[in-house]
PQR file of N, CA, C, O and H, with PARSE charges and radii, in Angstrom:
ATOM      1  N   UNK A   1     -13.889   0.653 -10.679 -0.4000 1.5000
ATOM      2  CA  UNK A   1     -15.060   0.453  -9.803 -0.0000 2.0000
ATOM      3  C   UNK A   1     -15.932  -0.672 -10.367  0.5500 1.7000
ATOM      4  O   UNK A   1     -16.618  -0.871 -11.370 -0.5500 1.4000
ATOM      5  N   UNK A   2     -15.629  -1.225  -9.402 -0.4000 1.5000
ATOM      6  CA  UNK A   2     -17.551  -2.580 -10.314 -0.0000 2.0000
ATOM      7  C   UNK A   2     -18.607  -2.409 -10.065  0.5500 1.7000
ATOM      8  O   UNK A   2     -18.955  -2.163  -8.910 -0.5500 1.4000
ATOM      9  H   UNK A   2     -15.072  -1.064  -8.587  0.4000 1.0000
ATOM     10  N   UNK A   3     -19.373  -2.479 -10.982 -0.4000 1.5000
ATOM     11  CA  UNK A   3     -20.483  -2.635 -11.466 -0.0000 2.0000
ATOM     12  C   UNK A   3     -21.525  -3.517 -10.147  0.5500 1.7000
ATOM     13  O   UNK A   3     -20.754  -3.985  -9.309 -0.5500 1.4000
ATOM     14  H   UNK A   3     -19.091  -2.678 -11.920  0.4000 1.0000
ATOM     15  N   UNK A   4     -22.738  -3.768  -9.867 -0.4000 1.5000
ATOM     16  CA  UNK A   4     -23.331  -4.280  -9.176 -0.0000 2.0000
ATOM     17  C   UNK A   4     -23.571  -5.845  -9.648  0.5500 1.7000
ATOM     18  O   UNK A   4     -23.822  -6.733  -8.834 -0.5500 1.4000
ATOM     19  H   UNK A   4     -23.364  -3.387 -10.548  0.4000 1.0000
ATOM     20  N   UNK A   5     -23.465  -6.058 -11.025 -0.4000 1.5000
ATOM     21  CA  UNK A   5     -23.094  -7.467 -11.401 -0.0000 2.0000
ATOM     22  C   UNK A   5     -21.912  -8.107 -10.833  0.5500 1.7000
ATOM     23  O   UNK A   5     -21.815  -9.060 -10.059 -0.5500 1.4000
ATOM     24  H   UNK A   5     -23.260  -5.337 -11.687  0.4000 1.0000
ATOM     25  N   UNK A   6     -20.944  -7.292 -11.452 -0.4000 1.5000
ATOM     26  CA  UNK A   6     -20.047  -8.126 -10.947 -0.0000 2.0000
ATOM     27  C   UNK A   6     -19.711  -8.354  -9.473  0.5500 1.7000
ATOM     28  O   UNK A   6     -18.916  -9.233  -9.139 -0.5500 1.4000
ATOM     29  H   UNK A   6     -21.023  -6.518 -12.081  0.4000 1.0000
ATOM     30  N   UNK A   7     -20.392  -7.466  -8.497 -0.4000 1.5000
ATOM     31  CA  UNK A   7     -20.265  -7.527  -7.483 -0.0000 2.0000
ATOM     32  C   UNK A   7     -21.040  -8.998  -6.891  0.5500 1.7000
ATOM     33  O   UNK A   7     -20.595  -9.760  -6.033 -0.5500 1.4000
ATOM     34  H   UNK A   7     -21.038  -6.753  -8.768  0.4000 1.0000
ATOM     35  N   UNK A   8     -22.288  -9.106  -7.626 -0.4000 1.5000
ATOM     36  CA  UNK A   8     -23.099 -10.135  -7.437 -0.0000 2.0000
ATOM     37  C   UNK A   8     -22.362 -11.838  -7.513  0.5500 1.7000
ATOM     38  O   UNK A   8     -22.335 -12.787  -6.730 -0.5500 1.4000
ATOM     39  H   UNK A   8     -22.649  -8.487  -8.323  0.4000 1.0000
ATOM     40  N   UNK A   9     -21.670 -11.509  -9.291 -0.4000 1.5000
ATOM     41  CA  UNK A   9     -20.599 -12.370  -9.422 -0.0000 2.0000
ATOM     42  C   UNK A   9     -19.743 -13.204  -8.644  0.5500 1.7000
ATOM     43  O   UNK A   9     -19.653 -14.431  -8.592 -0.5500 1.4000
ATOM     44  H   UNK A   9     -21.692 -10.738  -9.928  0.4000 1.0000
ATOM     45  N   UNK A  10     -18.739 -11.707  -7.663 -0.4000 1.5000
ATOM     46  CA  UNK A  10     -17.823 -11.924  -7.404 -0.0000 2.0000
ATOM     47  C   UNK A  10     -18.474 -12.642  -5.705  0.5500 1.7000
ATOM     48  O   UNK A  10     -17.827 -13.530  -5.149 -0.5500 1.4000
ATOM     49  H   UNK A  10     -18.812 -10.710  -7.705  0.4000 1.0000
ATOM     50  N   UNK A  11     -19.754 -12.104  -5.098 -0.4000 1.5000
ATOM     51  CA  UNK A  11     -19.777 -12.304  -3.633 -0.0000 2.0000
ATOM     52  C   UNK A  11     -20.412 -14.252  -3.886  0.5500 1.7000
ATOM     53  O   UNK A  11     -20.108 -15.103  -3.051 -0.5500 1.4000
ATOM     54  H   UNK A  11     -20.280 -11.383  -5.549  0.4000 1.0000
ATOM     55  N   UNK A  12     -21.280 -14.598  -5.158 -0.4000 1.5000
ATOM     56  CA  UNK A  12     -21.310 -15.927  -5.476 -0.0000 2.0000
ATOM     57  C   UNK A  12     -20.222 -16.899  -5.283  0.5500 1.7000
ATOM     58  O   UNK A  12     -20.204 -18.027  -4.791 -0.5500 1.4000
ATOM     59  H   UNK A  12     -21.527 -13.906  -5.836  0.4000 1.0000
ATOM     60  N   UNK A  13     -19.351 -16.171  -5.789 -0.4000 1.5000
ATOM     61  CA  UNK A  13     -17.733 -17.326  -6.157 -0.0000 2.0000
ATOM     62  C   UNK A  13     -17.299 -17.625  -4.433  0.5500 1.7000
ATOM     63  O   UNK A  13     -16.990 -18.731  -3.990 -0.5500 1.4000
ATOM     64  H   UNK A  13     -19.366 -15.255  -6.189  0.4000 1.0000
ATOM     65  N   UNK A  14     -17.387 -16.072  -3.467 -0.4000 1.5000
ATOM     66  CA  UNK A  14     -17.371 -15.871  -2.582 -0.0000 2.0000
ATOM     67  C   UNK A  14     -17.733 -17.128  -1.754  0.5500 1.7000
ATOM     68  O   UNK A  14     -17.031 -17.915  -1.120 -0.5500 1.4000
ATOM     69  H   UNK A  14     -17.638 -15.173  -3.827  0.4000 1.0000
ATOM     70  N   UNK A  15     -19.164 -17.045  -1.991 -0.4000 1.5000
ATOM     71  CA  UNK A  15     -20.338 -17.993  -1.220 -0.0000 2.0000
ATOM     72  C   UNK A  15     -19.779 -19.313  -1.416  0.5500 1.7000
ATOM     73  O   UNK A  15     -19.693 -20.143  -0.512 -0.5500 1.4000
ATOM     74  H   UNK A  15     -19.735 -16.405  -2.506  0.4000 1.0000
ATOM     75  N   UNK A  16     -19.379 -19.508  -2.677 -0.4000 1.5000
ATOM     76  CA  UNK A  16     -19.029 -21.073  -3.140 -0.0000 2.0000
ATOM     77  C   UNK A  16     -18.277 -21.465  -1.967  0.5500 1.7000
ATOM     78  O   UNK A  16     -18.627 -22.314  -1.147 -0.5500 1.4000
ATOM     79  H   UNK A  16     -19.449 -18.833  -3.412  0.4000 1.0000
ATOM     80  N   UNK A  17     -17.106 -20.707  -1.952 -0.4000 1.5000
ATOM     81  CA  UNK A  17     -15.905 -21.266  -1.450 -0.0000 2.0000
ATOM     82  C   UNK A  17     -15.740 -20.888   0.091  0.5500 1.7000
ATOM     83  O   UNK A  17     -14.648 -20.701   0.629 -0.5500 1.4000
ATOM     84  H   UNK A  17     -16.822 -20.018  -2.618  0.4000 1.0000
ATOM     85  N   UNK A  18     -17.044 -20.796   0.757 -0.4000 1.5000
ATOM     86  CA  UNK A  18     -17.245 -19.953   2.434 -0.0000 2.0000
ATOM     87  C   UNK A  18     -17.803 -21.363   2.952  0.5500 1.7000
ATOM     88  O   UNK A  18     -18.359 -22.356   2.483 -0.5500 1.4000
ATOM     89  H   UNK A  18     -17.930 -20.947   0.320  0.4000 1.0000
ATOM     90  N   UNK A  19     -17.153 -20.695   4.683 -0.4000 1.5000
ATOM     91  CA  UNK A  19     -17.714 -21.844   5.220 -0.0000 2.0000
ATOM     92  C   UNK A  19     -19.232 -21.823   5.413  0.5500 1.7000
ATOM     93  O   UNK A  19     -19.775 -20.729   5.264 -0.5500 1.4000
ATOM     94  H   UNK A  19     -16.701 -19.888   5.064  0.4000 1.0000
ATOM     95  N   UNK A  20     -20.048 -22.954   5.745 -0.4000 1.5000
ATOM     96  CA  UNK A  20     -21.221 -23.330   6.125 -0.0000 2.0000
ATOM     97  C   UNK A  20     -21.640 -22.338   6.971  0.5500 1.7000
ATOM     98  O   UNK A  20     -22.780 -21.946   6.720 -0.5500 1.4000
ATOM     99  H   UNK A  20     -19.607 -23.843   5.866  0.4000 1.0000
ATOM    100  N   UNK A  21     -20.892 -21.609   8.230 -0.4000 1.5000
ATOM    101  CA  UNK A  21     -21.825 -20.498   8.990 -0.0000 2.0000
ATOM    102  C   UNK A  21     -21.736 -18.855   8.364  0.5500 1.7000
ATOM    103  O   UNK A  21     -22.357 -17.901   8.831 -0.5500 1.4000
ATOM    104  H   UNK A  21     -19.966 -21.928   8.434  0.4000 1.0000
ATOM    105  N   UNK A  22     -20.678 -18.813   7.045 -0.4000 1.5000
ATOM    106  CA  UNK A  22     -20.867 -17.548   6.323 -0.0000 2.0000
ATOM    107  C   UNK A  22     -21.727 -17.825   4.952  0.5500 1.7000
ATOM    108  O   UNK A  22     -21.898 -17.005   4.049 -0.5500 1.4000
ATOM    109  H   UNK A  22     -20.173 -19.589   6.666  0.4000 1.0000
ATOM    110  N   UNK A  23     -22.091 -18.801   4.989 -0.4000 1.5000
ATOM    111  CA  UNK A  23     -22.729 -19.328   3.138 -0.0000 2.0000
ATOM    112  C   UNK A  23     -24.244 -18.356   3.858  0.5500 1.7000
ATOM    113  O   UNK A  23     -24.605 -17.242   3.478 -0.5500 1.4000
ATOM    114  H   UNK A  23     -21.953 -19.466   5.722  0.4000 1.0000
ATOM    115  N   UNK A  24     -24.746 -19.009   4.706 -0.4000 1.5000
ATOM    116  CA  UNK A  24     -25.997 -18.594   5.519 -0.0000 2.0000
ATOM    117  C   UNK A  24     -26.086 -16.921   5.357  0.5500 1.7000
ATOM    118  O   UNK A  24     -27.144 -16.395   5.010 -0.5500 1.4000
ATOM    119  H   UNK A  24     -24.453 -19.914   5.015  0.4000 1.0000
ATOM    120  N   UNK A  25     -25.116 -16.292   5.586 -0.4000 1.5000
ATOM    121  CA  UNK A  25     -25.223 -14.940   5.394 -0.0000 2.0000
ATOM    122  C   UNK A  25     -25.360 -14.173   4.286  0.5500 1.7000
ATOM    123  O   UNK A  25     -26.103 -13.212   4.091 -0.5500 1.4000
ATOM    124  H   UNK A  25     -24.257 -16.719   5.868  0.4000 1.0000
ATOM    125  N   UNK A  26     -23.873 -15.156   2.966 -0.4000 1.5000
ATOM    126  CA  UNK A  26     -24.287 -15.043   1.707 -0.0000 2.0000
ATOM    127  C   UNK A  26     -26.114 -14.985   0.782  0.5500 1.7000
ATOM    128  O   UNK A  26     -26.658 -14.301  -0.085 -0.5500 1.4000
ATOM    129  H   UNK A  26     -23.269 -15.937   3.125  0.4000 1.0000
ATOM    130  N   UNK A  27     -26.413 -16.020   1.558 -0.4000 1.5000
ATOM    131  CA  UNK A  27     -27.454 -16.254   0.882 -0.0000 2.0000
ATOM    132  C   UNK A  27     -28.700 -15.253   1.058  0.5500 1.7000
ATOM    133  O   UNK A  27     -29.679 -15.082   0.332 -0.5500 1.4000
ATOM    134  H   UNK A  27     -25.971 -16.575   2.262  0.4000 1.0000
ATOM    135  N   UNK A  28     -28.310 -14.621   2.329 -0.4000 1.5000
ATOM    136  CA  UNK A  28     -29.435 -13.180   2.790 -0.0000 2.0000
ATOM    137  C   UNK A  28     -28.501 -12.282   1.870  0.5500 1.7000
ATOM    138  O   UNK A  28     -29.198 -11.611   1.108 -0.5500 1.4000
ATOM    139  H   UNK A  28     -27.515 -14.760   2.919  0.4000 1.0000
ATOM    140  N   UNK A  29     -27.338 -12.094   1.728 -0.4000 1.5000
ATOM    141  CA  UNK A  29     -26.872 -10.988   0.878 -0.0000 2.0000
ATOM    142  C   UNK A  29     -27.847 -11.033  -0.508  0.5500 1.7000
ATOM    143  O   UNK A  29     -28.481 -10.098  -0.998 -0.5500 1.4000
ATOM    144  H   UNK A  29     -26.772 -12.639   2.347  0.4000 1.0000
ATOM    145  N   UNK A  30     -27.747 -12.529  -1.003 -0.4000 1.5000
ATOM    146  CA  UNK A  30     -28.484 -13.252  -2.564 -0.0000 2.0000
ATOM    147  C   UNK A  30     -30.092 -12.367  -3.111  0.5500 1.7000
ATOM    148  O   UNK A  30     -30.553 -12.037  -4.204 -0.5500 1.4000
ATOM    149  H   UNK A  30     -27.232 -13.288  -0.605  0.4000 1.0000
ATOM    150  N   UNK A  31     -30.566 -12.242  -1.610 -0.4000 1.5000
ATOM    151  CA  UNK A  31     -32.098 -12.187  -1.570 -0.0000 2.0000
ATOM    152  C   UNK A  31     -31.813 -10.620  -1.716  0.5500 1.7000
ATOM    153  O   UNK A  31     -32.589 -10.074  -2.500 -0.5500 1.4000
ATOM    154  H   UNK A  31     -30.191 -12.511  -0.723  0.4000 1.0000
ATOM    155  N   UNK A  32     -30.739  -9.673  -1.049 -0.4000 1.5000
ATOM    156  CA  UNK A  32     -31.144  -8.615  -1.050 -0.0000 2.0000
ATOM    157  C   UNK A  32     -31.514  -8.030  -2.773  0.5500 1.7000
ATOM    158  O   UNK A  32     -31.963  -6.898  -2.958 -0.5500 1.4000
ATOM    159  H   UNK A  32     -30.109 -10.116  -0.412  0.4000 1.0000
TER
END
């Protein structure tokens, strides 16, 4: 099970590599 870091981690690397209309969503995930 992971941890809430690495979850943070893993949805970043996520964000990196997302397109331009899912980065936008990432980044409200960021704030939560």
């Amino acid at each position: 099970i992971l941890n809430i870091e690495n979850q943070l981690f893993i949805s970043r690397i996520l964000c990196a590599s997302a397109a331009t209309a899912t980065s936008n969503a990432c980044h409200k995930i960021e704030l939560l």
